[in-house]
C-alpha positions in Angstrom: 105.5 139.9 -229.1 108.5 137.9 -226.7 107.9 137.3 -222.8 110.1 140.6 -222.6 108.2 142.6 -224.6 105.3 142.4 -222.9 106.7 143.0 -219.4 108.2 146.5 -220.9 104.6 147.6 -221.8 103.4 146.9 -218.5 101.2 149.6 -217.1 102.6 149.3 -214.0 106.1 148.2 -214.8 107.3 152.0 -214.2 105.8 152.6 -211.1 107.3 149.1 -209.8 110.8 150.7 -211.0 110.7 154.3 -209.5 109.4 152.8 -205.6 111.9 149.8 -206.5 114.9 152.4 -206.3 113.2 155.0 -204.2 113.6 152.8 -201.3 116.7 151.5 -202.3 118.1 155.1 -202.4 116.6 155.9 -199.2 118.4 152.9 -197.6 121.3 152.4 -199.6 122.2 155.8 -200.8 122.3 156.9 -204.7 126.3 156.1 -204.9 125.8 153.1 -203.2 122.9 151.5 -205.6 123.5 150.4 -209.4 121.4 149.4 -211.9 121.4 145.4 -211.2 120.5 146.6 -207.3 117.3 148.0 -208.9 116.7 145.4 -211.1 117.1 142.3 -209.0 114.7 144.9 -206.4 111.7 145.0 -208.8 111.9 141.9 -210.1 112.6 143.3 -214.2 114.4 142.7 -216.6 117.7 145.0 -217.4 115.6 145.5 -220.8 112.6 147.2 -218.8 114.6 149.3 -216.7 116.3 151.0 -219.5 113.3 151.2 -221.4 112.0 154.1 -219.2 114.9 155.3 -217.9 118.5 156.1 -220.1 120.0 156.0 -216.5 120.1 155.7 -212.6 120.5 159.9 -212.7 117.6 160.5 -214.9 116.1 157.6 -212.6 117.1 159.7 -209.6 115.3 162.8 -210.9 112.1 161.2 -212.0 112.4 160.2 -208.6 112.7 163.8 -207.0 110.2 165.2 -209.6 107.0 162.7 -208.7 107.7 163.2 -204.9 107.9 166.7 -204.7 104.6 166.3 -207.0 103.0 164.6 -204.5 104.0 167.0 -201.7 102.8 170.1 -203.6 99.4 168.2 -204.7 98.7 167.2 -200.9 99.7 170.9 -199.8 97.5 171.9 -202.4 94.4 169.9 -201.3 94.7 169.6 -197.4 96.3 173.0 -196.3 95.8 175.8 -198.8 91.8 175.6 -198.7 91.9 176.2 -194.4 90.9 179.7 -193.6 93.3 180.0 -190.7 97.2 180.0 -190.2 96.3 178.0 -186.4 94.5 175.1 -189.1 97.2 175.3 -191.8 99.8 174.4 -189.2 97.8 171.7 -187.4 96.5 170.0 -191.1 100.6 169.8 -191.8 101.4 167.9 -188.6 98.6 165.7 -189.3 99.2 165.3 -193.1 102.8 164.5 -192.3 102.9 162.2 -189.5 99.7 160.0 -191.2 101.8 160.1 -194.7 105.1 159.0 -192.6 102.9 156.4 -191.2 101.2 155.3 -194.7 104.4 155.8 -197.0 108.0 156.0 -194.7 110.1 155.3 -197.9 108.2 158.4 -199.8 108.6 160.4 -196.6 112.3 159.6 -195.6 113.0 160.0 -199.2 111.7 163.8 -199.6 112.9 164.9 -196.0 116.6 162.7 -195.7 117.5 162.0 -199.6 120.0 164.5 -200.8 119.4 165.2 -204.8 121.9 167.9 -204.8 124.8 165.0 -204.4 123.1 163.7 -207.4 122.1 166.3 -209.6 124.9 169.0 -208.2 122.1 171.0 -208.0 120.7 172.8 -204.4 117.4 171.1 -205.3 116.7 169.5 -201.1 113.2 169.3 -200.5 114.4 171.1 -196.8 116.2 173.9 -198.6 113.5 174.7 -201.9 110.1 173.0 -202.3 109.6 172.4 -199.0 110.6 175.6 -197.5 109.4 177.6 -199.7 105.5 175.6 -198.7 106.2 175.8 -195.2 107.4 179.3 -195.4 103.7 180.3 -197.2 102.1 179.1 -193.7 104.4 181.2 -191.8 103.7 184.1 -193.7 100.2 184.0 -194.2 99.5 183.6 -190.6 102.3 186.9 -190.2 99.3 188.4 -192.5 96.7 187.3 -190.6 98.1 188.3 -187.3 98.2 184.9 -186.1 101.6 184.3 -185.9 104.3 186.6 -184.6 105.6 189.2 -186.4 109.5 189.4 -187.4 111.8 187.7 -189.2 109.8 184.2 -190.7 113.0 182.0 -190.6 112.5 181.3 -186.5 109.4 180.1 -187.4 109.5 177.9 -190.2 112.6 176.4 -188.4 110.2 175.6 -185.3 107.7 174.4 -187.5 109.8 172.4 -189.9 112.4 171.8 -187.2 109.7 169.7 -185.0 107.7 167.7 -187.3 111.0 166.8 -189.1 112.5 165.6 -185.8 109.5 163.6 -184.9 109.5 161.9 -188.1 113.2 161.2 -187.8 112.6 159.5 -184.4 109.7 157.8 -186.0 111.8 156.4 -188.8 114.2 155.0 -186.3 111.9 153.1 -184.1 112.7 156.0 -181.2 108.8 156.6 -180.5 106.9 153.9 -178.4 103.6 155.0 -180.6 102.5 155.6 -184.0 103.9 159.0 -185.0 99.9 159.8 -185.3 99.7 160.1 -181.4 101.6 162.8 -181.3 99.9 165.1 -183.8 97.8 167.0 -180.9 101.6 167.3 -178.7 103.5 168.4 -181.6 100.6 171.1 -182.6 100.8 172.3 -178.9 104.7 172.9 -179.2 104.5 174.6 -182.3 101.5 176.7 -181.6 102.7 177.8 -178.4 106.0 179.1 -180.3 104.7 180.9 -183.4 101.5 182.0 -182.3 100.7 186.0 -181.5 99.9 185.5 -177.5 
């Protein structure tokens, strides 16, 4: 087997791919990143890219489809198993600011990418995914009678609304801290909003 062929059946040759044109996305935009962008970015061969991917659109959705993945598994294992709608919403600040911290490009990507340019589809992590997991706190503290009655939509914006903002200003060097010191400031915010007092 050539030099080439090997480096295709890399183990970790996909992987080096999809973050390769993540971030590139993230920075560049889609419409402004080709194929050679990627290539020359993760240090592959033209061979290896197409190997995995037919395109930069199906590139683009694998894309979308592993970080909504890890969204949903993190929901899954940090915020659904808390008894309490006042824990749910502190366990999502902290989730979010530590993964914006760990993994910006991930982050940025899911909250600031826009797939619907690139699928024309309405698929924004803000306006499906991601709503509709931030929306389940809302409602099951509405259930729970920890969090105001009414129409959820206030809510969720407050919620999603702040922690989005923080990470924005994170993401553009506008906080003097790690986004981490804030978790217990942007709880206290939110809290104070959404709670029944």
């Amino acid at each position: 087997m050539d030099k080439t062929g090997k480096q295709e059946n890399h183990p970790e040759l996909k992987s080096k791919i999809i973050s390769a044109a993540r971030e590139l996305f993230v920075k560049k935009g889609y419409y402004h990143t080709n194929m050679p962008d990627i290539v020359k970015s993760a240090n592959v061969s033209i061979g290896a890219l197409y190997h995995y991917f037919k395109g930069k659109e199906s590139l683009a959705k694998e894309i979308h489809d592993y970080s909504v993945h890890q969204l949903e598994e993190n929901f899954r294992n940090k915020i659904l198993i808390l008894n309490s709608a006042k824990e749910r919403v502190y366990t999502f600040i902290k989730m979010m600011f530590e993964w914006t911290e760990n993994d910006p490009v991930l982050v940025e990507y899911l909250l600031f990418a826009r797939p619907q340019d690139i699928f024309n589809e309405k698929i924004s992590i803000c306006s499906s995914e991601g709503f509709i997991l931030v929306m389940d706190i809302i409602k099951y503290g509405q259930q729970n009678k920890e969090i105001k009655e009414g129409d959820a939509n206030p809510y969720y914006t407050v919620l999603s609304g702040t922690v989005s903002r923080y990470i924005e200003l994170y993401l553009e060097n506008k906080l003097e801290q790690p986004i981490t010191n804030f978790i217990e400031r942007a709880f206290e915010i939110i809290w104070n909003a959404i709670k029944i007092v």
